[in-house]
C-alpha positions in Angstrom: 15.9 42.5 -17.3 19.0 43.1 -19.3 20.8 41.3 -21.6 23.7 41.0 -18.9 21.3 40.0 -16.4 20.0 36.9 -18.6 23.7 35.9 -19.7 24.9 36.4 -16.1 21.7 33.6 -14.9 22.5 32.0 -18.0 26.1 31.0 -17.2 25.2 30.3 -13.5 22.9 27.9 -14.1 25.0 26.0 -16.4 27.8 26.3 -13.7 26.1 24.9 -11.4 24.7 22.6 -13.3 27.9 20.9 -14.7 28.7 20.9 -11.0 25.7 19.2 -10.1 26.4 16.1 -12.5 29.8 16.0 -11.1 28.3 15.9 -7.4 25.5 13.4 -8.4 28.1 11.0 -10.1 30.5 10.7 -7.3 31.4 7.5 -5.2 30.1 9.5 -1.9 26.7 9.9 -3.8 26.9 6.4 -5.2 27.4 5.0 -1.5 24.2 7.4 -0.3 22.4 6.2 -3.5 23.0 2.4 -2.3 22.0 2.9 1.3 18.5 5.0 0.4 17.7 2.0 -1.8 18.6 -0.3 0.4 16.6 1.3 3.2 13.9 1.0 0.8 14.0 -2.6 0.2 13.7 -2.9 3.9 11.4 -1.3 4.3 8.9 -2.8 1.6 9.8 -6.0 3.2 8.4 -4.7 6.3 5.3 -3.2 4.6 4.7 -6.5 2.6 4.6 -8.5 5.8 2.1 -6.2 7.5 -0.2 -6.9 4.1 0.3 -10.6 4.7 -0.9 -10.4 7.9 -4.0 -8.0 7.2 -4.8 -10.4 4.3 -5.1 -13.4 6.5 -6.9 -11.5 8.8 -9.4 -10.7 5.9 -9.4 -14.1 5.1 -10.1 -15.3 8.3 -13.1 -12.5 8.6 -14.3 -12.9 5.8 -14.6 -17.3 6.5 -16.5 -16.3 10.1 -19.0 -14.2 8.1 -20.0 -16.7 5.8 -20.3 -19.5 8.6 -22.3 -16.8 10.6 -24.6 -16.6 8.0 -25.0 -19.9 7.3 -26.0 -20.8 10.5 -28.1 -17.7 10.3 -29.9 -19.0 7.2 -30.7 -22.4 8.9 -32.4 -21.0 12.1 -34.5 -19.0 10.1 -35.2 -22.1 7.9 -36.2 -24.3 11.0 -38.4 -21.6 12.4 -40.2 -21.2 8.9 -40.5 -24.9 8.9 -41.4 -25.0 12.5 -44.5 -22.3 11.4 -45.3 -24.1 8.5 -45.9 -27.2 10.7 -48.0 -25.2 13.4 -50.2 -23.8 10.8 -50.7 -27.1 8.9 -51.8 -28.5 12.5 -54.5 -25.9 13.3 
């Protein structure tokens, strides 16, 4: 590449450049800037209340499980006792 070649890139990419401040700096950008943020917010708002409700769902789950084995953990209690007994008795 030639030394005109780099200076010619060299000038064009701080042309563009300066432009590109000027562009992202405007009141039009601005405006886009605040609607894309503001679409954001919405939008975790949305994705927060779709946690909350998978959460309580967990919750709930996780509340059933425990109860199951509970109740799972005294049948198998009574029909140890209940063996216990029968063996005593012969």
């Amino acid at each position: 590449m030639s030394v005109y070649t780099k200076l010619a890139c060299f000038a064009t990419g701080a042309l563009f450049g300066s432009f590109g401040v000027k562009l992202l700096s405007s009141k039009d950008a601005k405006k886009a800037y605040v609607h894309v943020t503001a679409a954001g917010l919405r939008m975790k708002d949305s994705v927060m209340e779709t946690v909350t409700t998978v959460q309580e769902n967990a919750a709930d789950i996780l509340a059933s499980a425990k109860e199951l084995n509970e109740d799972r953990a005294a049948k198998d209690a009574e029909e140890t006792a209940a063996a216990v007994l029968e063996s005593e008795e012969t």
